[in-house]
The first five atom37 places (N, CA, C, CB, O) and aatype in JSON, in Angstrom:
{
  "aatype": [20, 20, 20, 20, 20, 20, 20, 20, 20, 20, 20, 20, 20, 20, 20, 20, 20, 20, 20, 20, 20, 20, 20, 20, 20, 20, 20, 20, 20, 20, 20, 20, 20, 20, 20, 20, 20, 20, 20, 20, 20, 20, 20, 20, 20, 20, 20, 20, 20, 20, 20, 20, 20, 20, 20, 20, 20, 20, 20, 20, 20, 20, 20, 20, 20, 20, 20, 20, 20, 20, 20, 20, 20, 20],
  "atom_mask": [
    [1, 1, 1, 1, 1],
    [1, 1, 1, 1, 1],
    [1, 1, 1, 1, 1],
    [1, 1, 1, 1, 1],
    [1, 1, 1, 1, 1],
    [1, 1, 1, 1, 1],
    [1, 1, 1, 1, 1],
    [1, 1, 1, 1, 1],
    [1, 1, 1, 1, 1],
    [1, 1, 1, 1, 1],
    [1, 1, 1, 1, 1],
    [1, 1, 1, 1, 1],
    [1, 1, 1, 1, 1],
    [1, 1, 1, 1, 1],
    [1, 1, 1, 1, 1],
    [1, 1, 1, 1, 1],
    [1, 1, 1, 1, 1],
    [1, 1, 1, 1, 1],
    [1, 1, 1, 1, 1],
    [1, 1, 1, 1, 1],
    [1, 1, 1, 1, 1],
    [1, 1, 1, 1, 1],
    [1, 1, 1, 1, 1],
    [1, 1, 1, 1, 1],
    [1, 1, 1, 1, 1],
    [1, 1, 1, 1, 1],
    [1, 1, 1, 1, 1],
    [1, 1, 1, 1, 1],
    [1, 1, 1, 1, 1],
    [1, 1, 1, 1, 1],
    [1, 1, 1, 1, 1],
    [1, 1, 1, 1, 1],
    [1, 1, 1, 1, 1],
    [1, 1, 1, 1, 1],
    [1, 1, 1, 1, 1],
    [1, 1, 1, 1, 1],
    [1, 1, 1, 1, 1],
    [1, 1, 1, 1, 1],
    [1, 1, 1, 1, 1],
    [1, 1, 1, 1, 1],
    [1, 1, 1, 1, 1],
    [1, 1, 1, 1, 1],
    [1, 1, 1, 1, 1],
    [1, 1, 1, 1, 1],
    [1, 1, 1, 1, 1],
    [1, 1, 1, 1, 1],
    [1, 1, 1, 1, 1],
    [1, 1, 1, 1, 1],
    [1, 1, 1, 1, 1],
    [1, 1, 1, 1, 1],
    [1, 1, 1, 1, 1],
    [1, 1, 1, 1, 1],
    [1, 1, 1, 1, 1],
    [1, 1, 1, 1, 1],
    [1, 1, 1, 1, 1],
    [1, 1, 1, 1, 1],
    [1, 1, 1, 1, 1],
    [1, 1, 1, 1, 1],
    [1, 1, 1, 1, 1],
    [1, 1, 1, 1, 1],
    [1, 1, 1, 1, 1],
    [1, 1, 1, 1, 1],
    [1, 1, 1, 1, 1],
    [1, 1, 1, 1, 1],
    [1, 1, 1, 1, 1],
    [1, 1, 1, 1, 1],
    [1, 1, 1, 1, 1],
    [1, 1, 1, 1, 1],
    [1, 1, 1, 1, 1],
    [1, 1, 1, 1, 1],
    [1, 1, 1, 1, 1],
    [1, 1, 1, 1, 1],
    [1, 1, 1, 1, 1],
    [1, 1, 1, 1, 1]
  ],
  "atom_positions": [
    [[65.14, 43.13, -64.34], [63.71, 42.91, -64.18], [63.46, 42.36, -62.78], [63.17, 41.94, -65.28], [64.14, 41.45, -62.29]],
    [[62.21, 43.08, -62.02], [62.36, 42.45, -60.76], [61.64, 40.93, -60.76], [61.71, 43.44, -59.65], [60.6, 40.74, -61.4]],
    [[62.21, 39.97, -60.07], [62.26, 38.51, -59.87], [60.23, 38.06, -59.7], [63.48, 38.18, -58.1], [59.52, 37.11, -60.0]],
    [[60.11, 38.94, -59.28], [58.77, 38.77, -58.44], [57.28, 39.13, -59.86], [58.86, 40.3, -56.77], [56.17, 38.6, -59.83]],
    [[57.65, 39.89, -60.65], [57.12, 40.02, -61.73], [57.57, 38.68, -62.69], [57.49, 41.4, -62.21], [56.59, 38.07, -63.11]],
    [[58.55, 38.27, -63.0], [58.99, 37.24, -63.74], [57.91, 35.6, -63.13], [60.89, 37.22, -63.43], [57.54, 34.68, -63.86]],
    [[57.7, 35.73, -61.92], [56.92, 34.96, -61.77], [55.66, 34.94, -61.54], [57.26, 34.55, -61.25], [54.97, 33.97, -61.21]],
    [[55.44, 35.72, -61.68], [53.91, 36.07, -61.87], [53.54, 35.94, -63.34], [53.56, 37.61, -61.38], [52.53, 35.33, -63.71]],
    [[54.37, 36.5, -64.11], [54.24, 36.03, -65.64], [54.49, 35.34, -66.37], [54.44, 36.42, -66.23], [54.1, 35.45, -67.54]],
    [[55.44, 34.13, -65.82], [55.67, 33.29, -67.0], [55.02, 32.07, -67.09], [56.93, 33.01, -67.13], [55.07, 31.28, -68.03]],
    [[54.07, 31.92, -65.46], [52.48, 31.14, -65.85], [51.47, 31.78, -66.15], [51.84, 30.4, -64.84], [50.39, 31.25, -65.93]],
    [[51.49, 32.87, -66.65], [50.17, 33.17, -67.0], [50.95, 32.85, -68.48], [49.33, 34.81, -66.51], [50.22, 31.94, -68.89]],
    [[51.77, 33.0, -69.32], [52.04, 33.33, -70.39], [52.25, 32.08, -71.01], [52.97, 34.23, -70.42], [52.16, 31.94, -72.23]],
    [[52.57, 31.0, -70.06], [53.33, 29.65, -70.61], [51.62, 28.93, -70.61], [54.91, 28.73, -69.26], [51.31, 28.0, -71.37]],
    [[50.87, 29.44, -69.81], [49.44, 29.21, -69.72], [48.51, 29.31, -70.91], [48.98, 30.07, -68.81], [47.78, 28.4, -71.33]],
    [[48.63, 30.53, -71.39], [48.2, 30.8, -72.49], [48.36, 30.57, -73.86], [48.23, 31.52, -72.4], [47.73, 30.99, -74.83]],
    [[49.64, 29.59, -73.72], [49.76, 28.81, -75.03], [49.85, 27.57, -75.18], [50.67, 29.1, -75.64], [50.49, 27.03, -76.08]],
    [[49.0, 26.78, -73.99], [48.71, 25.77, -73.62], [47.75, 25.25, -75.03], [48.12, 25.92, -72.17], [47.08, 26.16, -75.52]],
    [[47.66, 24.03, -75.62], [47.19, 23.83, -76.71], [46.36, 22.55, -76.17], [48.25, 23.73, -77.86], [46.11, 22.14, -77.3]],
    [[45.93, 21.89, -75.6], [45.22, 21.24, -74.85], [44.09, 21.73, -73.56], [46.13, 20.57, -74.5], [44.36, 22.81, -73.02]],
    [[43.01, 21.07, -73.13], [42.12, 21.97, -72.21], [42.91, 21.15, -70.87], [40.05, 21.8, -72.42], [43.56, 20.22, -71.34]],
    [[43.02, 21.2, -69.59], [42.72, 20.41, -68.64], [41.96, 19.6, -68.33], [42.65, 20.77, -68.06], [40.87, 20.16, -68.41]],
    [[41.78, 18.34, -67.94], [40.43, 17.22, -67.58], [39.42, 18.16, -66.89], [40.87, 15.74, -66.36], [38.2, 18.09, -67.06]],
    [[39.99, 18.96, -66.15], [38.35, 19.3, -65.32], [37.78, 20.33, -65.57], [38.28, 19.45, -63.85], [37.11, 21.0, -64.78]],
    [[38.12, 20.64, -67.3], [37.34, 21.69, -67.87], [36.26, 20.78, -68.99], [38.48, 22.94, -68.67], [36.85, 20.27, -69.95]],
    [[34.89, 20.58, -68.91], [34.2, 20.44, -69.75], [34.11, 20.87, -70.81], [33.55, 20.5, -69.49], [33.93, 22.06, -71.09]],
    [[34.25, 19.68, -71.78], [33.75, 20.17, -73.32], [32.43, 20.31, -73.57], [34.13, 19.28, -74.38], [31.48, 20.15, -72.81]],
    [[32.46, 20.6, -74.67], [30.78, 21.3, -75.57], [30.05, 19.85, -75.32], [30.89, 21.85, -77.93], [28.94, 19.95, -74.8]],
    [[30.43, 18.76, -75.56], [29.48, 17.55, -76.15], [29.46, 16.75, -74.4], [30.47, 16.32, -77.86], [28.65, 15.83, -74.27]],
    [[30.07, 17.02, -73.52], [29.98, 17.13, -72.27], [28.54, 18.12, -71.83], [31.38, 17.69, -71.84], [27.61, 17.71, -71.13]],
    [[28.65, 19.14, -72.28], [27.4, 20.16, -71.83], [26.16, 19.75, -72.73], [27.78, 21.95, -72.13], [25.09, 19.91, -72.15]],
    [[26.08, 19.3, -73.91], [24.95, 18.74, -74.65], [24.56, 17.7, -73.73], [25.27, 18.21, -76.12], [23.35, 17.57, -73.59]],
    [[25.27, 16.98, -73.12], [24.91, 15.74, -72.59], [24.1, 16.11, -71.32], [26.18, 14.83, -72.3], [22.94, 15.71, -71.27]],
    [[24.47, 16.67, -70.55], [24.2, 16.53, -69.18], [22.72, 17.24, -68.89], [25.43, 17.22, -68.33], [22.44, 18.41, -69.16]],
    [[21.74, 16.16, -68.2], [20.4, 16.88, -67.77], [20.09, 17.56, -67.42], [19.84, 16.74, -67.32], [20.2, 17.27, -66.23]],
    [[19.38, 19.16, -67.46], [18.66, 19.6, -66.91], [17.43, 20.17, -67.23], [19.18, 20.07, -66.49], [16.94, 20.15, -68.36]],
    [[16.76, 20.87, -65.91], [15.48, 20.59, -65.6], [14.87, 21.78, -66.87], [15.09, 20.85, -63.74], [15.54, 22.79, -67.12]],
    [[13.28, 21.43, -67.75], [13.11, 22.36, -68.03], [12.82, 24.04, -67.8], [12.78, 21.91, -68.32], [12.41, 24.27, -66.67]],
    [[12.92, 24.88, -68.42], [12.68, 26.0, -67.96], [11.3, 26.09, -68.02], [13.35, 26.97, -68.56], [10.72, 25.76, -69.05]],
    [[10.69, 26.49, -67.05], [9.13, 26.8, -67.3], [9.11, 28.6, -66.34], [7.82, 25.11, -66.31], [9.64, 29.13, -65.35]],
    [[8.46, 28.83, -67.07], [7.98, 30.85, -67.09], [6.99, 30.64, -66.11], [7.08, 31.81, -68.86], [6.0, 29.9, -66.18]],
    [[7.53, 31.72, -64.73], [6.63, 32.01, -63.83], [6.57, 33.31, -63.99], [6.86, 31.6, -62.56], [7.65, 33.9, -64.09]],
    [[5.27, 34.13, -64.08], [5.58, 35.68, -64.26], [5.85, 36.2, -62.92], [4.34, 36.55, -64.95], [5.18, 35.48, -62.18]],
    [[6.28, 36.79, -62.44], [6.53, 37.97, -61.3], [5.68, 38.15, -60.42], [6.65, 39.24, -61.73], [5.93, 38.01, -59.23]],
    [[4.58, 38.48, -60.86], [3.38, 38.21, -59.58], [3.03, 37.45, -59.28], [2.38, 38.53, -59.5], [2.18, 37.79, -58.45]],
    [[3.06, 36.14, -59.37], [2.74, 34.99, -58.71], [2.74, 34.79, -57.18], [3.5, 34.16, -59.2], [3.7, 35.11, -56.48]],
    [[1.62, 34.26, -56.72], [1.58, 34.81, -55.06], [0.95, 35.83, -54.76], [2.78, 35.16, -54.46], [0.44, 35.93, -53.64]],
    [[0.86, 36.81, -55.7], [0.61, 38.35, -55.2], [-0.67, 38.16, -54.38], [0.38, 39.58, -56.53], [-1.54, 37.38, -54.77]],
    [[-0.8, 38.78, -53.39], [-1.86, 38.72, -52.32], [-2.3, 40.39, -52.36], [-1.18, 38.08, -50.63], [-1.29, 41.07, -52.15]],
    [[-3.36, 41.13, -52.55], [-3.67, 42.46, -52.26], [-3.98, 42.68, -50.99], [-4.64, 42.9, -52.98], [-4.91, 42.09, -50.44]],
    [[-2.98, 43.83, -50.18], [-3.76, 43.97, -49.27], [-4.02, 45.02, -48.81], [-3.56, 43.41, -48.56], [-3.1, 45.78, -49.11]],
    [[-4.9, 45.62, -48.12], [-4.88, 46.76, -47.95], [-4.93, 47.67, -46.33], [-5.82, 46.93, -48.77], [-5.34, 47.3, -45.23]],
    [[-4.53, 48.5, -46.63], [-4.49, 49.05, -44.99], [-5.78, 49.07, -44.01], [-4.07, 50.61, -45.0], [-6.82, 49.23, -44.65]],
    [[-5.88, 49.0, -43.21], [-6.89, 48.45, -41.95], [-6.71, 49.08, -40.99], [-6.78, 47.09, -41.44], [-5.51, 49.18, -40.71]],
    [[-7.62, 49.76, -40.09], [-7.9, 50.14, -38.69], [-7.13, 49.62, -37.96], [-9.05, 49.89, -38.2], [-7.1, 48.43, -38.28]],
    [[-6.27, 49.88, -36.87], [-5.79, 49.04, -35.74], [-6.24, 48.46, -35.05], [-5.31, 49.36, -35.09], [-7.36, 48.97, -35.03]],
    [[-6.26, 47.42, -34.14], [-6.84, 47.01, -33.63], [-6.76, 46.96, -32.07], [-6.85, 46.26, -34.22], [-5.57, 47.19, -31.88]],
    [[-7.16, 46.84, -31.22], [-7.01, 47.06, -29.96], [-5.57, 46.41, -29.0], [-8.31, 46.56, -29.52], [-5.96, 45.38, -28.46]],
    [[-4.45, 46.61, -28.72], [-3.37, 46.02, -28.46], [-3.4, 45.28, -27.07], [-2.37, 46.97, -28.58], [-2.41, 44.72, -26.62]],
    [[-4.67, 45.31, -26.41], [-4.7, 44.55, -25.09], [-4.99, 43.04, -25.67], [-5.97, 45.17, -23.94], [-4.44, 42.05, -25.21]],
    [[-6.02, 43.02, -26.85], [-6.47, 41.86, -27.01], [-5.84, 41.04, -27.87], [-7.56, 41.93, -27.27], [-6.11, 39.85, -28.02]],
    [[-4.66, 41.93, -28.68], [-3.92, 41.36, -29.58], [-2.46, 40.86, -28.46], [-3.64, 42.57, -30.97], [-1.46, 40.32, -28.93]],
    [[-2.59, 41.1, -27.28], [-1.63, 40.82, -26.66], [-1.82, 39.66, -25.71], [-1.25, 41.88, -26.15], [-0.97, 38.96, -25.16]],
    [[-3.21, 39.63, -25.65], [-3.86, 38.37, -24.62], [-3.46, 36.93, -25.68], [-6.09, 38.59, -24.3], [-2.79, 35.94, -25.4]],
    [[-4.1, 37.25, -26.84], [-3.57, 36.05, -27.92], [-2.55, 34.79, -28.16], [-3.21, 36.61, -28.74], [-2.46, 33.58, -28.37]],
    [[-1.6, 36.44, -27.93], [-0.05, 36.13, -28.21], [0.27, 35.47, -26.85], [1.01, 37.58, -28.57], [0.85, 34.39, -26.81]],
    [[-0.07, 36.06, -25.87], [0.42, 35.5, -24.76], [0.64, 33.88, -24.25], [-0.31, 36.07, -24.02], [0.0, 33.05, -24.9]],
    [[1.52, 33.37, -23.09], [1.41, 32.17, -23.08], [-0.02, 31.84, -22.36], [2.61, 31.63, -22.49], [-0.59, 32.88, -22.03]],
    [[-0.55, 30.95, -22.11], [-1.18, 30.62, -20.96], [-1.0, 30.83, -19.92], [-1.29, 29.82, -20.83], [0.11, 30.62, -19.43]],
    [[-2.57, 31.59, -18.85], [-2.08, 31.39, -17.64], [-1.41, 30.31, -16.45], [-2.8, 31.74, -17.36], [-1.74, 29.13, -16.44]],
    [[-0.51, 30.85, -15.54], [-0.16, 30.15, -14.85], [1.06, 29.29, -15.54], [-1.23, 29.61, -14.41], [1.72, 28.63, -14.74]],
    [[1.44, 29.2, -16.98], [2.66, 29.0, -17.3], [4.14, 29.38, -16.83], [2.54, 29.29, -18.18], [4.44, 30.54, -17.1]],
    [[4.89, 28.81, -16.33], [6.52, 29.52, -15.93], [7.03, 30.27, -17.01], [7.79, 28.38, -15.62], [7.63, 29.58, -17.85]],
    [[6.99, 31.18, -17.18], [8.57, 31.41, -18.27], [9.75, 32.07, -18.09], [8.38, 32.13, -19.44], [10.61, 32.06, -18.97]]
  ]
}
């Protein structure tokens, strides 16, 4: 049998008949205990904003806007 399979399997196998949990696996009365937040139901559209398509608008003046101030360095 090759060596390299033998160890790969005889912790999974010696694992699996482990009859005790590990400490840093939580029990059931561990998960009853511990707080959390209620669930409260938001439906899906929440937020929804309608909007609808619009004329363009002129890109000189939408660019003056954006722009910095005159006489600024950048």
């Amino acid at each position: 049998m090759n060596p390299t399979i033998l160890v790969v399997a005889l912790p999974l196998i010696s694992g699996g008949c482990a009859s005790t949990l590990p400490p840093d696996v939580p029990t059931p009365d561990v998960l009853l205990l511990s707080d959390a937040p209620p669930i409260n139901y938001r439906t899906p559209v929440t937020g929804y904003v309608d909007r609808r398509p619009v004329d363009p608008k002129p890109w000189k003046k939408q660019n003056d806007l954006q722009a910095p101030p005159k006489g600024d360095a950048s």
